[in-house]
DRENDOGU-621379 format. One line per field, with one value per residue (C-alpha): residue number from 1; residue in three letters; x, y, z. Coordinates in nm, 3 decimals, decimal comma. Each point is the difference from the previous one (the first is absolute). Example, Ala and Ser with C-alpha at 12.3 -4.5 7.8 and 13.67 -1.06 7.14 Angstrom:
resi	1 | 2
resn	ala | ser
xx	1,230 | 0,137
yy	-0,450 | 0,344
zz	0,780 | -0,066
END
This chain:
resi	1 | 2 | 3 | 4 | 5 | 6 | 7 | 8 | 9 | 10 | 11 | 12 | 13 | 14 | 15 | 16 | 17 | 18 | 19 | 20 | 21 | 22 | 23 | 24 | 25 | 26 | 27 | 28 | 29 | 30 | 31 | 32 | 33 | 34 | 35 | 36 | 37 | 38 | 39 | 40 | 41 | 42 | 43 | 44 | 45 | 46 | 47 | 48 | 49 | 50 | 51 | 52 | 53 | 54 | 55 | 56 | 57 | 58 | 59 | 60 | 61 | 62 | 63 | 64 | 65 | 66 | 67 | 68 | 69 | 70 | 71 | 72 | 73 | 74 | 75 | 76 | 77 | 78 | 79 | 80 | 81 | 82 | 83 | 84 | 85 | 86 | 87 | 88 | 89 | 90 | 91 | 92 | 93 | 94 | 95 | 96 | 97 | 98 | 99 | 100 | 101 | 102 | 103 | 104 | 105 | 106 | 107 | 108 | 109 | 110 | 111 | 112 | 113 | 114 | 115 | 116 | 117 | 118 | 119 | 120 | 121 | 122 | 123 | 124 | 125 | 126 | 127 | 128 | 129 | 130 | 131 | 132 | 133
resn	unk | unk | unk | unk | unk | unk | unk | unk | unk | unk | unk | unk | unk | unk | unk | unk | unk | unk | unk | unk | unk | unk | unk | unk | unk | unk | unk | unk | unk | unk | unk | unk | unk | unk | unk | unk | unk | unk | unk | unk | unk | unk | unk | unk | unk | unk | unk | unk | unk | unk | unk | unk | unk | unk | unk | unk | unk | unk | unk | unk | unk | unk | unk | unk | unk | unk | unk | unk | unk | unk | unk | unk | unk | unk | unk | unk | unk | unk | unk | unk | unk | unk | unk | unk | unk | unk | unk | unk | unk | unk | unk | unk | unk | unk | unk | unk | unk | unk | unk | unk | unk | unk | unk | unk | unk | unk | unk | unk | unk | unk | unk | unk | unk | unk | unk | unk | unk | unk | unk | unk | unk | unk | unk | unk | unk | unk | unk | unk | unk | unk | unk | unk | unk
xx	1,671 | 0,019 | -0,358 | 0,174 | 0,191 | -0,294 | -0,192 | 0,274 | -0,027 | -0,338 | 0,039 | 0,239 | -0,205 | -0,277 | 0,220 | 0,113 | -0,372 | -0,083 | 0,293 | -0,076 | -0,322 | 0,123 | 0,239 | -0,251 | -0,212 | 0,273 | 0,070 | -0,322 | -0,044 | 0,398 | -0,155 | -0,304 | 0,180 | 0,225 | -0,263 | -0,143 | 0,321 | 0,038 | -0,359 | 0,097 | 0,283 | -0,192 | -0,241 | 0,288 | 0,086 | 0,396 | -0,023 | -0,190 | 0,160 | 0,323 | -0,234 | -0,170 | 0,339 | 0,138 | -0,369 | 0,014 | 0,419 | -0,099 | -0,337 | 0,271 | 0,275 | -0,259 | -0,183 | 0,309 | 0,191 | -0,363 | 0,006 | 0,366 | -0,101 | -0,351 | 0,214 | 0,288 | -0,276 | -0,171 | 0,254 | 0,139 | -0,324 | -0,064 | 0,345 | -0,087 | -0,326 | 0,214 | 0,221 | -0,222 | -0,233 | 0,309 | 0,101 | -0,371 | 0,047 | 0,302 | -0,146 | -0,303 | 0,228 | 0,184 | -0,304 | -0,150 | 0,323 | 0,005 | -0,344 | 0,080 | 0,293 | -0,226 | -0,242 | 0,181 | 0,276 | 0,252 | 0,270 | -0,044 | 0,157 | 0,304 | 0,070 | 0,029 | 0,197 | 0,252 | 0,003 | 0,159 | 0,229 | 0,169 | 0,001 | 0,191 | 0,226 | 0,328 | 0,194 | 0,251 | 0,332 | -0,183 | -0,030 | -0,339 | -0,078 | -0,373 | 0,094 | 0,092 | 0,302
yy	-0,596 | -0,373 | -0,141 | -0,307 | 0,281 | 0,205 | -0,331 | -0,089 | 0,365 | -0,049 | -0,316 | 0,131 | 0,288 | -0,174 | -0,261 | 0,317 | 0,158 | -0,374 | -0,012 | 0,296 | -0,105 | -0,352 | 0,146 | 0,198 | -0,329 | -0,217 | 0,290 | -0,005 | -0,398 | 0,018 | 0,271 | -0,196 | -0,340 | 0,195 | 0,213 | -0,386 | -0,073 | 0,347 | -0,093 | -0,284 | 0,149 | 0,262 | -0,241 | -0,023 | 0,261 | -0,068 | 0,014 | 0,287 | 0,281 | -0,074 | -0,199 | 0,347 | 0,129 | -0,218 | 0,005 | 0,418 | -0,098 | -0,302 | 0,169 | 0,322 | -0,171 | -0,238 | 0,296 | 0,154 | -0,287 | -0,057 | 0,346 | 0,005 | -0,331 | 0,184 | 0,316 | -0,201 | -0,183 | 0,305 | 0,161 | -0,291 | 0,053 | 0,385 | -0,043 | -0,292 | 0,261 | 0,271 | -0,194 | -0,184 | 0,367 | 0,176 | -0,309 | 0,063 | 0,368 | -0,043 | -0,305 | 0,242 | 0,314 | -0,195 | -0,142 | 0,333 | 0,114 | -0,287 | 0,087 | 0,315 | -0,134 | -0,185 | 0,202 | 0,309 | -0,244 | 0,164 | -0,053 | 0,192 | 0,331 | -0,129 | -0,266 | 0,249 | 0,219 | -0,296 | -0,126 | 0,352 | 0,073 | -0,345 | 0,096 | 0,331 | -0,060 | -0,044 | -0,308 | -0,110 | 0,179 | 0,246 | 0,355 | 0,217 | 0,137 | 0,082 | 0,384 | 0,226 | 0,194
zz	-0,490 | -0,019 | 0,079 | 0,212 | 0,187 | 0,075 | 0,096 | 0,257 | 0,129 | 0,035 | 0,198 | 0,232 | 0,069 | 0,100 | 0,213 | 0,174 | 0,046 | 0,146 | 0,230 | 0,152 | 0,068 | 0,170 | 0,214 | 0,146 | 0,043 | 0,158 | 0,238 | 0,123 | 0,030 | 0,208 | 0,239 | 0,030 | 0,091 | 0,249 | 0,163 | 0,071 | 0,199 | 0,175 | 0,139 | 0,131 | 0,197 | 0,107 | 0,210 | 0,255 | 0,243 | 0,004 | -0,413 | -0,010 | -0,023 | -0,205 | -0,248 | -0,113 | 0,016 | -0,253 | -0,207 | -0,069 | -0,113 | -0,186 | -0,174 | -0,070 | -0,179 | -0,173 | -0,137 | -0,079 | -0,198 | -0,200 | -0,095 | -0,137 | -0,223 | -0,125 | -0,024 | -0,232 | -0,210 | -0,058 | -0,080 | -0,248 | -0,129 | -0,058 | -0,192 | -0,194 | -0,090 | -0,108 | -0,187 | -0,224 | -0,057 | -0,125 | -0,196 | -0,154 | -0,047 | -0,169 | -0,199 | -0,081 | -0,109 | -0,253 | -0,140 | -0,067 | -0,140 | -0,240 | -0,107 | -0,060 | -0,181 | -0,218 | -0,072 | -0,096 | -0,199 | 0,188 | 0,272 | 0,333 | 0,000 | 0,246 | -0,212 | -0,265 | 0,173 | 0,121 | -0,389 | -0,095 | 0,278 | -0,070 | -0,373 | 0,052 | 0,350 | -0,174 | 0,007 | 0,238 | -0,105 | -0,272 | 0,091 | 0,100 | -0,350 | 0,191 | 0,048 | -0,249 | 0,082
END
């Protein structure tokens, strides 16, 4: 894998991992400054009662649209994760392969086999001569 790729994976990953973290943050500080205002309307009698009415709704859909954005990031994120491990397996897989390659002085087996099959398919236009009949 490219090391600049796998740096900007990185980077994004940990943007992610941080976002998460700050939504969860800013949600509290927004129910904080609102439960200030709610108090205040719930010193009056007349205010009272719809005030808590429209607190429990407002706290609800505030917790709720938070935890779609912290759902989405970590989401984004857990992807970004996957993405950049398999990009590493694969990167790992084909290094061992090349060692092998190396230290054996030989191609891997499928290249091998892929070599010979192109070597005997017959040509366009040329008949099968690969059974004996």
């Amino acid at each position: 894998m490219n090391e600049q790729q796998d740096w900007w994976l990185g980077v994004a990953d940990v943007l992610a991992s941080g976002s998460g973290h700050g939504v969860e943050k800013i949600k509290r500080v927004h129910l904080a400054i609102a439960d200030e205002s709610f108090q205040a309307l719930d010193v009056f009698a007349v205010t009272r009662p719809w005030a808590r009415v429209v607190k429990r709704s407002h706290d609800g859909i505030s917790s709720l649209c938070y935890g779609a954005v912290q759902l989405s990031v970590q989401s984004i994120g857990t992807a970004l994760t996957k993405h950049r491990l398999s990009r590493t397996r694969v990167t790992q897989q084909l290094s061992t392969a090349q060692s092998f390659q190396r230290s054996h002085g030989t191609t891997a087996p499928s290249a091998q086999n892929a070599h010979a099959r192109r070597r005997s398919a017959p040509r366009h236009g040329e008949p099968d001569r690969s059974h004996k009949g």
